[in-house]
N, C-alpha and C positions, 0 to 999 in steps of 0.2 A: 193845323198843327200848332198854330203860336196858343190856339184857345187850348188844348189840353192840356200844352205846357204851365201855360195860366192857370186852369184851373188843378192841377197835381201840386203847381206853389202853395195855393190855397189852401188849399185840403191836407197838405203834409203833416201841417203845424196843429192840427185836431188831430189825426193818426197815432202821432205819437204820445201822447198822456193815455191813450186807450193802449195800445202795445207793452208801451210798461206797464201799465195797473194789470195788464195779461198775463204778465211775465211777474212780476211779483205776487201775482194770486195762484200760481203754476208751483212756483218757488214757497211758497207757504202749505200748499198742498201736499207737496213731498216732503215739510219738513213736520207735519204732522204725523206721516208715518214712521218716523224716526224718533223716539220718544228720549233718547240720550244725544243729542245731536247738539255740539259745542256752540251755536249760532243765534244771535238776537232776534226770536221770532217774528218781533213788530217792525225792525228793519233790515232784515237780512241784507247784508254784502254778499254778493254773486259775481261770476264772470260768466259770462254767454259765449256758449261755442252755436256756430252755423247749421243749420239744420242742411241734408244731403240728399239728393235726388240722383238715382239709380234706375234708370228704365233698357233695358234689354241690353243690359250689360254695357250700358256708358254712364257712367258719373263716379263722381267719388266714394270713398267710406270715411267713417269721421274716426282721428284720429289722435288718441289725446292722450298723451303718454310723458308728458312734463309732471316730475313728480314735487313736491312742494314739503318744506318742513313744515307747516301748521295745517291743520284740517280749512280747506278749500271746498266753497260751495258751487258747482258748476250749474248754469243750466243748460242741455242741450235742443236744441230746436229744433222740428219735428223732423225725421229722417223718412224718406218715402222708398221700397222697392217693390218695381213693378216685372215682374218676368226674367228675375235676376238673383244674382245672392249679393249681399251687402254683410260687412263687417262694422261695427266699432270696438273700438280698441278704446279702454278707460284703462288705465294702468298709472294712474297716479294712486299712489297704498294711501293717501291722506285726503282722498278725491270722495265726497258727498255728490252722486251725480242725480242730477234731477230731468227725466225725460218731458218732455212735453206729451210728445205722442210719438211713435213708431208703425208705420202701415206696410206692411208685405201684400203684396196682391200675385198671386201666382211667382211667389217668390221664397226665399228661406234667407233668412238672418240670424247673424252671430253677434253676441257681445261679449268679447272675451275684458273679463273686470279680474281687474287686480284682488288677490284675495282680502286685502285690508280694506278693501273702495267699499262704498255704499253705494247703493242704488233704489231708486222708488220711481214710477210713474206718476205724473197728476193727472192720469186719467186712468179708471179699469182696464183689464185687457181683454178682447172678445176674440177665438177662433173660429171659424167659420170653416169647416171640412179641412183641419189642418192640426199639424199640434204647434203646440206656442208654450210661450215662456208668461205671458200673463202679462209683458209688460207693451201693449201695443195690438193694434190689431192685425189678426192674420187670419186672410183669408186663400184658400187651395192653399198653403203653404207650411210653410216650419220654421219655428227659433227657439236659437238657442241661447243663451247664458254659462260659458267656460269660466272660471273662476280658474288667475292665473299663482304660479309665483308663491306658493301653498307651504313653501319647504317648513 
């Protein structure tokens, strides 16, 4: 036990410059889809929300509904549902949200987005015997994309 704890001390401090160069090549990927996007392409400022794991209906949905006066670039971290439904909720109207990836596996998912919010994936979306929203892959399953708040 003491050696694996020894060596995760090791190895931590190399992890992370590859995690964020992951996470800022994610974040420049979505902001290429955005061709009016108020944001410094070469160093974008982000805040990271927690990516969610949903398997037979235990885990959470992500939930991000803090609205902000100036346009906010978020990234969200991969969300997984497997033989479940999962929601995010994006409802900040000044919220830029940038997916990493999204996976349904015999699952359907919703992302109910503020009607002013942006959104883009950094990666394609592939369905697989299901219908999809394009932002994530889904496979036997369904998603959606609600746009809220419209008045």
């Amino acid at each position: 036990m003491k050696r694996i704890t020894l060596l995760f001390i090791l190895v931590c401090p190399f992890l992370l410059p590859t995690l964020a160069s992951a996470n800022l090549d994610a974040v420049r990927v979505c902001l290429s889809s955005w061709p009016d996007h108020p944001f410094d392409a070469n160093n974008p400022t982000y805040r990271s929300v927690s990516g969610k794991f949903k398997i037979f209906g235990i885990g959470e949905d992500i939930n991000e509904s803090t609205p902000t006066e100036k346009p906010e670039l978020v990234l969200i971290h991969p969300n997984v549902s497997v033989m479940t439904g999962s929601t995010m909720t994006l409802m900040n109207p000044n919220g830029w949200y940038c997916l990493i990836s999204k996976v349904n596996v015999m699952a359907s998912s919703t992302i109910n987005l503020h009607c002013k919010a942006h959104l883009a994936s950094s990666k394609e979306g592939t369905t697989v015997l299901g219908g999809g929203d394009n932002q994530g892959v889904t496979v036997l399953g369904k998603a959606t994309i609600n746009r809220q708040g419209c008045e």
